[in-house]
KERO-461624 format. One record per residue (C-alpha): x negated, y, z. Coordinates in steps of 0.1 Angstrom, whole numbers, plus 5000, padded with zeros to 4 digits. Last residue first. Layout:
N
XYZ/...
# end
This chain:
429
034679293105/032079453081/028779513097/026779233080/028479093045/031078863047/029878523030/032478493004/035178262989/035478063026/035777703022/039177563040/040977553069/044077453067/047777633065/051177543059/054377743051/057877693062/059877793035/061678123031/063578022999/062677692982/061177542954/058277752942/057477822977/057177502981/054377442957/051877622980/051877343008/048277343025/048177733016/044677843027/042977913057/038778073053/039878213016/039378563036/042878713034/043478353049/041378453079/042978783084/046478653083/046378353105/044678633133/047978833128/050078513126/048978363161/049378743174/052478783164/053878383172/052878453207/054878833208/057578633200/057278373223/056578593251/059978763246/061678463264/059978113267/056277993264/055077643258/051377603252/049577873244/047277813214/048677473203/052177623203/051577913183/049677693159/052877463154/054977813152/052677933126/052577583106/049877373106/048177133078/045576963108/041977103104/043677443116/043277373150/039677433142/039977753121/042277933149/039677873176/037078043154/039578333151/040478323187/036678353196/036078653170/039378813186/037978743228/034278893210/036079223196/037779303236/034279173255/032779453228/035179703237/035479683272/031779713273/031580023258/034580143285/032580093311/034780203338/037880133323/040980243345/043679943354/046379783341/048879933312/048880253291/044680283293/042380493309/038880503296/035980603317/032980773312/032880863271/029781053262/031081183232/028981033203/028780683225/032380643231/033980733197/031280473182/032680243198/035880333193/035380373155/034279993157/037479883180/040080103151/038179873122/038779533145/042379663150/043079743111/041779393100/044079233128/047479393118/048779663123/049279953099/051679813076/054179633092/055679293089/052979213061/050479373088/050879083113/051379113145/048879163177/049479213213/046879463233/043879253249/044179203286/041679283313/041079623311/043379773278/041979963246/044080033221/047780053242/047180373261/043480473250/043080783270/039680863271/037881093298/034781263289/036281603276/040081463275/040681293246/043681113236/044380793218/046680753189/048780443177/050580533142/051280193127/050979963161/048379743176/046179793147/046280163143/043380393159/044380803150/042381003173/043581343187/041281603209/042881743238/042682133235/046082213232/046281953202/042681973181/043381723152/040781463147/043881223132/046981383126/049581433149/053181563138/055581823154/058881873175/060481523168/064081493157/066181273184/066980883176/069480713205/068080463228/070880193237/070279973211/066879863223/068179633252/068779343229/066879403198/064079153197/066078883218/068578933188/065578853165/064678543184/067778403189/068778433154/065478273143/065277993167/068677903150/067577913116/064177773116/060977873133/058277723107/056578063102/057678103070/061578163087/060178353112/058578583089/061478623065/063178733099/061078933112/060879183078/065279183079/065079233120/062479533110/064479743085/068179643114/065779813140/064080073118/066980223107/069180243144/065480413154/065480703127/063481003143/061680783167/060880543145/060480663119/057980933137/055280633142/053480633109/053481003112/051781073148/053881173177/054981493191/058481563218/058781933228/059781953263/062582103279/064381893305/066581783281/063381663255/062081453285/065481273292/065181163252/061681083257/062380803278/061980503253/059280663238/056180413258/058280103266/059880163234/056780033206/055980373188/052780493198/051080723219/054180943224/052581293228/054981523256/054381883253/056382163279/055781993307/056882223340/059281963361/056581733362/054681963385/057382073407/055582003443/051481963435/050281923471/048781603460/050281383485/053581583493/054681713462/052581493435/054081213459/057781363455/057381353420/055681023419/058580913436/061081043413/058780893382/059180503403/062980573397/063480703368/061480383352/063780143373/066880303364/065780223328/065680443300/061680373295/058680573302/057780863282/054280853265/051181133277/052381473291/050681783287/050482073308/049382303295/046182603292/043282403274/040582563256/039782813291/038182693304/037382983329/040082883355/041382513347/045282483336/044682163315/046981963336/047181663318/049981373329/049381063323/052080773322/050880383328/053380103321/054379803340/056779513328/058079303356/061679423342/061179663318/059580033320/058379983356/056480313359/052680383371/052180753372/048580853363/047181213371/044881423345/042881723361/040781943335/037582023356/035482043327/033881703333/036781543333/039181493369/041381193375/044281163404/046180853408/049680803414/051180413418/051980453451/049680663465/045980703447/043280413449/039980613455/040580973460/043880923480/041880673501/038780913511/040981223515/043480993543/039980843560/038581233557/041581403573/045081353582/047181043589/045080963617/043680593620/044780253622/047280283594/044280433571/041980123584/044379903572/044680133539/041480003535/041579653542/044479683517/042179813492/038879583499/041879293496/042779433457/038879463450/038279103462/040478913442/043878913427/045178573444/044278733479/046179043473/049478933481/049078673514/046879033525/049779263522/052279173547/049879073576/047279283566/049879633569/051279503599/047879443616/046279813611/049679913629/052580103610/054280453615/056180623592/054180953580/056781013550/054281043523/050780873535/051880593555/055480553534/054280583502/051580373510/053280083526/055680073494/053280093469/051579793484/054779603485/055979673445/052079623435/051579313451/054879153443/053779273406/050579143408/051778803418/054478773388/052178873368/049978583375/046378623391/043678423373/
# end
């Protein structure tokens, strides 16, 4: 499997080439374009080198016409893709680089459709980050909407921005969207933190670090840990939102589902047979886990409830394709979802047999994924706890070292596998 490090060298230089074939009209040969981009794309497979062979041929050929129609349709130009539902409502994705290395997906929904008539905005899905980097990759989707799409000024005329959910590499930039005009929604168990971000940072250091500490972290992992948390969060300064979501709400005719698990107040979107899942649903990753006594809301039981409703989401309303906040579209999104419940049941049975041993979260964390540095360590230690969780609220791990919490503040705590209490009954996750 490609690293992210390789995908990103991909994306950066293939965004690059396109931008300047099919925006500025630079010139390159069919053999430039292979002999920077191929070395890239081979470590991500075949569909990555059927792209740049593609945009070979695009170099090789006229700017203009069906080869130039024929690649915009399929793969976009740099990092913008255009999307059309079965009404005719057009939704375009911007790829952004909300942290370092760390890529995001922003959809914009032009609901303007003669004869529609149910949806007349413009609608924009999550915010991108406060980083130079974010600004920069939406100025050149501006100038790509322009120039590619023929669409000059389109981002310019949101009025609606939903945040999808409230982790910061999808609100951070609202504040630059609410300047420009637009009226910032989100769903309840999100709007804290949004609303009230300096109190929800120092409310959820105090619930990470109790966690850290039963985890089997100790002091100074701790501290570094939840000061890697809120380093470069500081910066983003709370604004009132404009309105709430509620689940099965109608918004500007986009239809609103309420699916925590990942996060409190995670929503996807509906756009006739279209799904926007941001974080929910994701193609070849699953979305990061934590557990719910840090948050209500997340948490594994929640997730595997949110999946279900999906699936049945996808089947009631004829769901084509799902499109999520990171990687790439879903093209069978029922299948995404079963491949996405299976990876969890496999963890979980993973879970019980390194549990034979009296472990500690941190000890699991390590026999799962090895050693991992930075803000991956956190996240790691989430999901080890989040699956933890839901087999212990199951008698399937118990406490191998009960009596110290009796004698000592925030102890490490141990679990084993043990007998389960109660056969779970078919259909309940």
């Amino acid at each position: 499997m490609a690293s992210s490090k390789e995908r990103l060298a991909l994306r950066r230089a293939l965004h690059q080439i396109e931008f300047d074939l099919l925006h500025d009209h630079k010139p390159a040969t069919a053999a430039e374009v292979l002999t920077a981009l191929t070395p890239l794309a081979t470590p991500l497979g075949p569909a990555k080198l059927d792209q740049v062979e593609a945009l070979a041929r695009l170099a090789a050929g006229p700017k203009d016409g069906p080869l130039r129609r024929a690649y915009v349709d399929q793969f976009g130009c740099a990092g913008v893709q255009r999307f059309r539902s079965r009404a005719g409502v057009v939704i375009y994705s911007f790829q952004a680089e909300t942290f370092p290395g760390h890529i995001n997906n922003l959809y914009l929904i032009d609901g303007r459709v003669p004869g529609v008539g149910s949806t007349q905005d413009l609608v924009l899905l999550d915010a991108g980050s406060q980083l130079e980097q974010s600004a920069r990759d939406m100025e050149r989707a501006r100038a790509v909407l322009a120039v590619v799409y023929n669409q000059p000024g389109l981002l310019d005329e949101v009025r609606h921005l939903i945040v999808s959910h409230g982790h910061i590499d999808h609100f951070g930039g609202v504040g630059d969207w609410g300047r420009r005009g637009a009226k910032i929604y989100a769903h309840p168990f999100d709007s804290r933190v949004i609303t009230r971000f300096d109190e929800r940072l120092i409310e959820s250091s105090v619930f990470l670090r109790d966690f850290l500490l039963h985890a089997g972290c100790g002091e100074e992992q701790t501290a570094q840990l939840i000061a890697m948390n809120t380093d470069g969060k500081r910066s983003f300064q709370s604004l009132p939102l404009d309105g709430l979501l509620s689940d099965g709400q109608t918004f500007h005719g986009l239809r609103i589902y309420h699916v925590p698990g990942h996060c409190p107040g995670q929503v996807m979107v509906q756009v006739d047979n279209i799904l926007l899942t941001a974080d929910h649903l994701l193609d070849r990753i699953t979305p990061n886990q934590s557990p719910e006594h840090i948050t209500p809301w997340t948490g594994l039981d929640h997730y595997l409830l949110s999946l279900q409703r999906t699936a049945v989401l996808i089947d009631s309303q004829k769901i084509d394709v799902a499109l999520g906040g990171h990687e790439a579209p879903m093209w069978n999104p029922a299948q995404r979802v079963e491949q996405t419940v299976a990876f969890h049941r496999q963890r979980l049975q993973r879970v019980l047999e390194l549990c034979k041993d009296d472990l500690t979260i941190a000890e699991l964390t390590q026999r799962l994924f090895g050693e991992i540095s930075g803000y991956g360590r956190l996240m790691a230690l989430g999901e080890a706890a989040a699956h933890v969780e839901y087999l212990a609220r199951r008698g399937e791990l118990q406490l191998a070292n009960v009596e110290d919490l009796l004698r000592a503040r925030n102890p490490a705590m141990r679990y084993r596998a043990g007998t389960p209490i109660l056969t779970t009954p078919a259909g309940v996750p």
